[in-house]
C-alpha positions as CSV (number, residue, x, y, z in Angstrom):
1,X,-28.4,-29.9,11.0
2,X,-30.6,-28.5,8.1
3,X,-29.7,-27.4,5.0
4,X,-30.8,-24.0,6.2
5,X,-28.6,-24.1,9.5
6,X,-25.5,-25.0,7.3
7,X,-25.9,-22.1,4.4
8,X,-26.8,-19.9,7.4
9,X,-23.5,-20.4,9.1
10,X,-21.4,-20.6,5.6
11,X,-22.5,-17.2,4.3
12,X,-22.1,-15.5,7.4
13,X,-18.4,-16.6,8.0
14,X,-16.1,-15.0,5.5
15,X,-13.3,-17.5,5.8
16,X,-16.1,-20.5,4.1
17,X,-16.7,-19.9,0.6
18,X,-19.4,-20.6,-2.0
19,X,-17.6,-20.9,-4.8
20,X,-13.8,-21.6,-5.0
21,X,-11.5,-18.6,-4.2
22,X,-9.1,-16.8,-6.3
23,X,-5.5,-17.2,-5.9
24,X,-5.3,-14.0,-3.8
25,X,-8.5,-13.4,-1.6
26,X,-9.0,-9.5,-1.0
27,X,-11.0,-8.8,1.8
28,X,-11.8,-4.9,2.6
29,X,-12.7,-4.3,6.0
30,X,-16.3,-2.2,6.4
31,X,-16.1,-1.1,9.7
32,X,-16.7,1.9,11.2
33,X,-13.3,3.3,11.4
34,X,-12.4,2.0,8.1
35,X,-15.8,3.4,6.4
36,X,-14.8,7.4,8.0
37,X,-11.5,6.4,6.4
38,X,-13.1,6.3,2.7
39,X,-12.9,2.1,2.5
40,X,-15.9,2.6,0.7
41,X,-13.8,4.6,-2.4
42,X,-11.2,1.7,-2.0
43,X,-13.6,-1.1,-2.8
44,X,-15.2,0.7,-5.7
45,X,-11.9,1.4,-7.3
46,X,-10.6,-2.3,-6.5
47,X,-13.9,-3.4,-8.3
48,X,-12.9,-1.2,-11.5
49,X,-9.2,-2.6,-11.4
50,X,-10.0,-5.9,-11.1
51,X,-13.6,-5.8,-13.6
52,X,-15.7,-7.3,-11.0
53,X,-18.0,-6.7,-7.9
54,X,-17.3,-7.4,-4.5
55,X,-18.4,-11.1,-3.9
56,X,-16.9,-12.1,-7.6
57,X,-13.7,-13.6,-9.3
58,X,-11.6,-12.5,-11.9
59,X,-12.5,-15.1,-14.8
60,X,-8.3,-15.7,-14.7
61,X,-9.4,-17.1,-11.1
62,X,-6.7,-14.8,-10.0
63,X,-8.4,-12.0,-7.7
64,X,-11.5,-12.7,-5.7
65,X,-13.1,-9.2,-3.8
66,X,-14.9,-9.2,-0.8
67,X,-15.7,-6.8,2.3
68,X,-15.4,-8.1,6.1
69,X,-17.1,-6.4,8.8
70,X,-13.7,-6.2,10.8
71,X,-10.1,-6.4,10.6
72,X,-9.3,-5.4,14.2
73,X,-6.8,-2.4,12.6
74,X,-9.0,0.5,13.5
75,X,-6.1,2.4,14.1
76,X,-4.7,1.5,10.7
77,X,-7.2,2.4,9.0
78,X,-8.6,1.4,6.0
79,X,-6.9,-1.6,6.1
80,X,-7.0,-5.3,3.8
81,X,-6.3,-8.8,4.2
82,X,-4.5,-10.7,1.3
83,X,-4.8,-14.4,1.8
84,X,-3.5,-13.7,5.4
85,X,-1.4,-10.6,5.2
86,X,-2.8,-7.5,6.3
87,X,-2.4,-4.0,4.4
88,X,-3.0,-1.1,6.8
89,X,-3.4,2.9,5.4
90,X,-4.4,1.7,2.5
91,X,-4.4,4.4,-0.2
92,X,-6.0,4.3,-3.7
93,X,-2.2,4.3,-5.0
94,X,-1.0,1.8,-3.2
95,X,-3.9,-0.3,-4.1
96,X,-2.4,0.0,-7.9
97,X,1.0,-1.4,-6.7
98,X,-0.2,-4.4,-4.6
99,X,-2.5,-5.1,-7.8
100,X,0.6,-4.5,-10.0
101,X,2.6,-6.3,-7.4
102,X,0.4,-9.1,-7.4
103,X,-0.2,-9.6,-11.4
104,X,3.6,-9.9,-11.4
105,X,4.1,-12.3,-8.8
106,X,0.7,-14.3,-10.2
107,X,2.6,-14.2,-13.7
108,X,6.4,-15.4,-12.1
109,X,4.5,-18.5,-10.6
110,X,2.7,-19.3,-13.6
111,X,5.7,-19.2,-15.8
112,X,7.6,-21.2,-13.5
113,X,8.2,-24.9,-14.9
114,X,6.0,-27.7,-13.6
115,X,7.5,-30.2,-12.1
116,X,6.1,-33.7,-11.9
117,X,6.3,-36.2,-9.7
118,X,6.2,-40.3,-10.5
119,X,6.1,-42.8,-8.2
C-alpha cells in the first residue's frame, strides 16, 4: 500500500486517530435525523464548553470532540457516543451534566493513588 492509500483509509474511519485521543472521545453524530434535531447547536456549544473545535483536544488531554456521519439512533435523536456509550435526546442541558459528570469522574481517577507494581 501507499502512503496515500493508508492516510486515505485512516482519516475516513473515525475509530483510527491522528493524534492520540482524549480520555473521553465525544463523537456527535451529523446525520440527517440528528442535524433536523439541532446537533449542529450541540456541537457548537460542546466546542465553547470544552474551548476547542471539533477535531481538537482539551490541552488536559481530557475531552477530544469530533462529529460522525452516523450513530444508527435516528430515532433518538441527536444522539453521542462517549468512548462506547451512547447518549440519545441529547439536550444542551444535559450536555452540561455529562461534562460536569465527566470533569468529576476525570478528577476521582486522577486523585486516586497510584499503585505500583515490582517484579
Amino acid at each position: 500500500m501507499t502512503v496515500d492509500d493508508v492516510e486515505s483509509i485512516a482519516t475516513f474511519y473515525t475509530m483510527y486517530y491522528q493524534q492520540p485521543p482524549g480520555k473521553k472521545v465525544i463523537k456527535v453524530c451529523t446525520s440527517i435525523s440528528c442535524y433536523l434535531r439541532n446537533c449542529d447547536a450541540l456541537v457548537n456549544h460542546l466546542e465553547q464548553r470544552l474551548g476547542i473545535k471539533r477535531g481538537e483536544t482539551t490541552a488536559d488531554g481530557n475531552y477530544t470532540l469530533m462529529t460522525t456521519e452516523c450513530l444508527a439512533s435516528c430515532g433518538t435523536a441527536p444522539v453521542l457516543q462517549v468512548n462506547n456509550e451512547f447518549v440519545e435526546n441529547v439536550t444542551l442541558e444535559m450536555a452540561d451534566a455529562l461534562v460536569d459528570e465527566w470533569d468529576r469522574e476525570l478528577r476521582a481517577k486522577a486523585a486516586e493513588p497510584k499503585t505500583e507494581i515490582r517484579l
